[in-house]
Legacy VTK file of the C-alpha trace (Angstrom):
# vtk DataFile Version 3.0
C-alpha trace
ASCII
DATASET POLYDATA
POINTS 93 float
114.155 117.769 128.515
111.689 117.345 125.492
111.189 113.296 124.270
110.483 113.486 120.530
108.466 109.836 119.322
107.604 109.523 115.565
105.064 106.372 114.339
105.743 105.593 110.744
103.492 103.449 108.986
105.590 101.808 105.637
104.610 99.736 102.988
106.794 97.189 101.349
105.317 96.131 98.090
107.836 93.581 96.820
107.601 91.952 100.022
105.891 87.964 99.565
107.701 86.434 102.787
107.466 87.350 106.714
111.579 86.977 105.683
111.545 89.622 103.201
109.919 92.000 105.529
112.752 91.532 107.913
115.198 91.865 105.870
113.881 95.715 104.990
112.788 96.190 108.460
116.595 95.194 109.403
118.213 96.966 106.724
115.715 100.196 107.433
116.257 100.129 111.574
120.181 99.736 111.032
120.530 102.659 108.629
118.610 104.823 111.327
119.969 103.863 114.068
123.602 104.513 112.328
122.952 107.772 111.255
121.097 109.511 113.750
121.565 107.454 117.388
117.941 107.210 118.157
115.782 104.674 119.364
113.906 102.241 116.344
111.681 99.416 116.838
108.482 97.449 115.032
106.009 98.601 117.015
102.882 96.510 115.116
101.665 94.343 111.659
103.958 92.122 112.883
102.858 89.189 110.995
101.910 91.135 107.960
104.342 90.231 104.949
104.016 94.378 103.231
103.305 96.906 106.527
105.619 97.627 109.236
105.016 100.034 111.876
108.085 101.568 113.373
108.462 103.510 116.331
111.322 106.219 116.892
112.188 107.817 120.173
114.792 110.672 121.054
115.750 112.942 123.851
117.301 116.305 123.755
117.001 119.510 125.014
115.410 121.348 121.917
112.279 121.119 120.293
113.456 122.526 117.004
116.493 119.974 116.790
113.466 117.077 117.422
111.482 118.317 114.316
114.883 118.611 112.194
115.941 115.169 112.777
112.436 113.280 112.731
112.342 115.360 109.133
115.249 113.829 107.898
114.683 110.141 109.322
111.269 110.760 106.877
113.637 112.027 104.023
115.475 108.728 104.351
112.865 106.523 105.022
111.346 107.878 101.599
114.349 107.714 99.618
114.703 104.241 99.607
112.768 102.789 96.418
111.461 99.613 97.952
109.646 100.869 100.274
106.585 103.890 100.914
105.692 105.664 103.962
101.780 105.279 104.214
101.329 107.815 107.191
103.406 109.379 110.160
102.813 110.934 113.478
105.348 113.039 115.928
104.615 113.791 119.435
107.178 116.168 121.773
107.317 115.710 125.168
LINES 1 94
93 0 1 2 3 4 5 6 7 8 9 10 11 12 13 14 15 16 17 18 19 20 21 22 23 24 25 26 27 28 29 30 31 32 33 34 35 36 37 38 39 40 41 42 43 44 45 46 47 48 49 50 51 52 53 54 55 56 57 58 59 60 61 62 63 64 65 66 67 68 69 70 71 72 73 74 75 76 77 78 79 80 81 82 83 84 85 86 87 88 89 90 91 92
């Protein structure tokens, strides 16, 4: 069994409101958890209107298939235009 967590540090810069942040912290989460069943949550900055920290948690039986679909959770993450991804860490289990 191999537990695959990612930390992904995102900036929002359009973001003025606590509400705005949810809304791309809602949006974000949803589109994740959709497309690749895996665990999302905020995981700090909770009461700062531009960062969210999100945590991401899988299990499988493979290593490689942990890297290949933390890689393309980044690849979305990034490909949406209102928001940045500041840093990122992966741990395996």
């Amino acid at each position: 069994m191999v537990v695959g967590i990612c930390r992904v540090e995102v900036f929002v810069p359009e973001s003025d409101s606590l509400k705005t942040k949810r809304r791309a912290l809602t949006s974000l989460k949803q589109r994740i958890r959709n497309k690749f069943n895996v665990s999302v949550a905020e995981v700090d900055n909770y009461e700062k209107w531009q960062r969210i920290s999100l945590g991401i948690a899988m299990v499988t039986n493979e290593h490689r298939f942990v890297d290949r679909v933390i890689g393309e959770i980044l690849k979305l993450i990034e490909s949406d235009s209102r928001i940045e991804i500041l840093e990122h860490s992966v741990e395996l289990f």
